[in-house]
C-alpha positions as CSV (number, residue, x, y, z in Angstrom):
1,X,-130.5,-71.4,-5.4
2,X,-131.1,-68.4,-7.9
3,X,-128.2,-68.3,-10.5
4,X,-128.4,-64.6,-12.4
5,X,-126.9,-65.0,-16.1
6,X,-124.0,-63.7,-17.3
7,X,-122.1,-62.0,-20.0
8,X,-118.5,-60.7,-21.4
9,X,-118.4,-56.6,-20.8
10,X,-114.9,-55.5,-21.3
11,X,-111.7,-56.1,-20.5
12,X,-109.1,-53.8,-20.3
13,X,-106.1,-52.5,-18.3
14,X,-105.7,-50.1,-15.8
15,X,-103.4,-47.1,-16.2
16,X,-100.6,-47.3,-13.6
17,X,-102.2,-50.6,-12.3
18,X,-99.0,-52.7,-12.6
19,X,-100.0,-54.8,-15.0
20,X,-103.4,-55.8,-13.5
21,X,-106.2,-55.6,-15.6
22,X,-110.1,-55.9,-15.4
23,X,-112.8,-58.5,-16.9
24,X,-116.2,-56.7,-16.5
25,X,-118.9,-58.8,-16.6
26,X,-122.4,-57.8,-16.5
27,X,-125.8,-59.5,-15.8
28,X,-128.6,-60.0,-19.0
29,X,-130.3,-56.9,-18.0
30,X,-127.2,-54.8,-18.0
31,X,-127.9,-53.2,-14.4
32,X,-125.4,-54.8,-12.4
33,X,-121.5,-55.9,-13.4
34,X,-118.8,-58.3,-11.9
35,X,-115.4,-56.9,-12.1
36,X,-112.7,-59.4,-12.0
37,X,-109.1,-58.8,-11.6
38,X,-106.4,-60.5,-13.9
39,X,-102.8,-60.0,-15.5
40,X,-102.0,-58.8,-19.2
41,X,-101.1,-61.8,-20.4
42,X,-105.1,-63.3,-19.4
43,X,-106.5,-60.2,-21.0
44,X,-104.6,-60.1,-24.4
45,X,-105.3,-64.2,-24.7
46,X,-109.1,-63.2,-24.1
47,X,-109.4,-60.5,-27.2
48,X,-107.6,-63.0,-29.0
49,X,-110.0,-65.5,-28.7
50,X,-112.9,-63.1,-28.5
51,X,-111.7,-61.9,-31.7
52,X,-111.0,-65.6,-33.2
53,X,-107.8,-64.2,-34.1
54,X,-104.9,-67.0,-34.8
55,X,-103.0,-66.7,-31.6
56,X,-105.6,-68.1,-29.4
57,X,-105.4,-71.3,-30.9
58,X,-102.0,-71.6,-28.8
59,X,-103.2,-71.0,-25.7
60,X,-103.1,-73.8,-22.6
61,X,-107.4,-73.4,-22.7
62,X,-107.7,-73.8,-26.2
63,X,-105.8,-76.5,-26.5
64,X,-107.2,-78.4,-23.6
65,X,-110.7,-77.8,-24.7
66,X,-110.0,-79.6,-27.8
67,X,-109.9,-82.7,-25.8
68,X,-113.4,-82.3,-24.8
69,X,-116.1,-84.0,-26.5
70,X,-117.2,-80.9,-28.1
71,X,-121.0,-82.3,-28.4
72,X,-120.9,-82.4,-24.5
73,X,-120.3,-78.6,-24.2
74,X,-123.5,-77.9,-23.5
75,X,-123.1,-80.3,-20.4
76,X,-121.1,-77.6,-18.3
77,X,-121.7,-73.9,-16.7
78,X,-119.3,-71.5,-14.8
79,X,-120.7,-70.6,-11.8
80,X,-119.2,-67.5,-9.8
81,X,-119.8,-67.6,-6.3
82,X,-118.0,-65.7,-2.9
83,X,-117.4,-65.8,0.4
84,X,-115.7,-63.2,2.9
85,X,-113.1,-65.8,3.8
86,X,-112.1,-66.3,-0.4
87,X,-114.0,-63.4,-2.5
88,X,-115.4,-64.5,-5.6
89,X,-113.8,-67.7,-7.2
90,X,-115.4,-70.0,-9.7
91,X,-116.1,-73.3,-10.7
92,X,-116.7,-75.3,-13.5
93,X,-120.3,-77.4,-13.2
94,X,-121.3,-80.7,-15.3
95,X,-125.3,-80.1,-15.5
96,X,-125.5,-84.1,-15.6
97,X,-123.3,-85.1,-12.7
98,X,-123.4,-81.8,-10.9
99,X,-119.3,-82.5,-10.6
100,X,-117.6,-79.1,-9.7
101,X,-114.1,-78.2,-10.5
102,X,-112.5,-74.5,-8.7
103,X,-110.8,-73.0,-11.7
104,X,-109.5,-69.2,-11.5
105,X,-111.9,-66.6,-11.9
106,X,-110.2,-64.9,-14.8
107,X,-109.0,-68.3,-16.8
108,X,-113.1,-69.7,-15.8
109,X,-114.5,-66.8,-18.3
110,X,-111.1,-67.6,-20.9
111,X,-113.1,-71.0,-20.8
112,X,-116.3,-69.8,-21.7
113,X,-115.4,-67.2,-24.0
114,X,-112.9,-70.1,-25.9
115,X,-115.9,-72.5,-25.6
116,X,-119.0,-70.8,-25.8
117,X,-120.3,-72.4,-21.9
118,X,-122.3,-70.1,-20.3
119,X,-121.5,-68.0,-17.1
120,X,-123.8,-67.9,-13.9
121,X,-123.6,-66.5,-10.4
122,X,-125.8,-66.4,-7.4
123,X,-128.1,-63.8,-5.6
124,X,-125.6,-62.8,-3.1
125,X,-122.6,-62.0,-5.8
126,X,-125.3,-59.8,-7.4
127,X,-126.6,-57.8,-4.3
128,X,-123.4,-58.1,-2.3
129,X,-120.3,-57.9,-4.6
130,X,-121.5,-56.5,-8.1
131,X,-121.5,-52.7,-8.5
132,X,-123.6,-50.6,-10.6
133,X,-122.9,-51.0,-14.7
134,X,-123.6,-48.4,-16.8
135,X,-122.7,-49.4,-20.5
136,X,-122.9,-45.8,-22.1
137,X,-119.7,-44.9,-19.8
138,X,-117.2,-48.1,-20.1
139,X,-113.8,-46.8,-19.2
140,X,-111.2,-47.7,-16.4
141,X,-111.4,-44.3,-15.1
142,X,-115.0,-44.9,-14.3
143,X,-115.3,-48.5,-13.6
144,X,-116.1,-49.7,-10.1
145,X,-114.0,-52.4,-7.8
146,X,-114.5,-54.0,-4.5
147,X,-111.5,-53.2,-2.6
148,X,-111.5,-57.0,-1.7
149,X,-110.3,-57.5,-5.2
150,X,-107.2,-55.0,-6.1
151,X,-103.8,-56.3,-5.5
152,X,-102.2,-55.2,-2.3
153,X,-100.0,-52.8,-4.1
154,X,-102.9,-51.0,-5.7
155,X,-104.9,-50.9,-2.2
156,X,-101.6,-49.1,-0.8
157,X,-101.9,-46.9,-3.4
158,X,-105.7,-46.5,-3.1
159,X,-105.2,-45.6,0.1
160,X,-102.2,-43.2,-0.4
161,X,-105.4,-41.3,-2.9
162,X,-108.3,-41.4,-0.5
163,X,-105.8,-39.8,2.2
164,X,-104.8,-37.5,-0.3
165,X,-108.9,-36.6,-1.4
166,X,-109.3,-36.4,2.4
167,X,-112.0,-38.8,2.1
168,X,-111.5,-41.0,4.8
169,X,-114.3,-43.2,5.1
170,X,-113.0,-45.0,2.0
171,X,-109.8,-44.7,3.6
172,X,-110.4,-46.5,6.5
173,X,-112.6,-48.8,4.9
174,X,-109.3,-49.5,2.7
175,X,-106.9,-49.6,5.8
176,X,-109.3,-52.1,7.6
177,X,-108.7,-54.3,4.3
178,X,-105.1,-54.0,4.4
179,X,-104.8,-54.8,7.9
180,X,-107.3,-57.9,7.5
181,X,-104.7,-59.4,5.0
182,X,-102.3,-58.8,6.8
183,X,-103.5,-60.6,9.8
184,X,-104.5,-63.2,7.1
185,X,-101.2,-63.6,5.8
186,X,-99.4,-64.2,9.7
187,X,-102.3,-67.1,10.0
């Protein structure tokens, strides 16, 4: 299986986005980005610790990577993966035992960003999942997100704007999501 590289774009909040922020992350060439949903509290711990500052050091990952053998880091990757049933989730690979642990997506690249392990995901997350990344124009106005990943209150109000835009392809692309979780939920 093909695993595409990646890296650490941005993070940053979303206006009006009840407290849901994004992680952009982006392949080695730059062309293609993986946008990941978290909370506030995620996203401020991971410019702390990009930023080394002193509150990381605190923080539940930090702490627990201390217990690892810090020579063995190099012994583990992230790996993001989807499937239509789950979305993207992640897991936590020993290169020497090939064990694999789920972690969240958002606390997986906390990890590698606290511990330097690198971040990896396959073909179909690149050509399937990933949208476009353009680096020159980084801004939550302009940053692109499946619909499978908002919150459901940001898809209602997604869909409240596409009605509004009278663009209703997205629309009902966005009200066939809605309903799908729905039908999920009363499984």
């Amino acid at each position: 299986m093909m695993l595409y590289k990646l890296k650490l774009a941005a993070c940053f909040g979303i206006p009006e986005g009840f407290g849901t922020c994004i992680i952009s992350l982006v392949d080695e060439a730059e062309k293609r980005a993986l946008s990941i949903m978290t909370n506030d509290y995620v996203a401020e711990q991971l410019k702390a610790c990009n930023s080394k500052t002193s509150d990381f050091k605190n923080d539940v990952i930090s702490v627990l990577w201390t217990l690892f053998d810090r020579q063995n880091v190099d012994d583990f990757y992230l790996e993001f993966d989807a499937t239509p049933e789950r979305g993207v989730y992640a897991t936590l690979v020993n290169k020497i035992t090939n064990e694999r642990m789920s972690i969240k997506t958002d606390q997986a690249v906390l990890l590698s960003v606290a511990a330097d392990i690198e971040m990896y995901t396959t073909e179909l997350v690149i050509k399937e999942i990933s949208t476009p990344f353009n680096k020159n124009d980084m801004s939550s106005a302009s940053c692109a997100v499946p619909i499978s990943a908002l919150p459901d209150q940001m898809l209602e109000k997604a869909l409240d704007c596409a009605i509004n835009e009278e663009d209703y392809e997205t629309a009902s692309a966005i009200r066939d999501e809605i309903e799908r979780r729905k039908g999920k939920k009363s499984e």
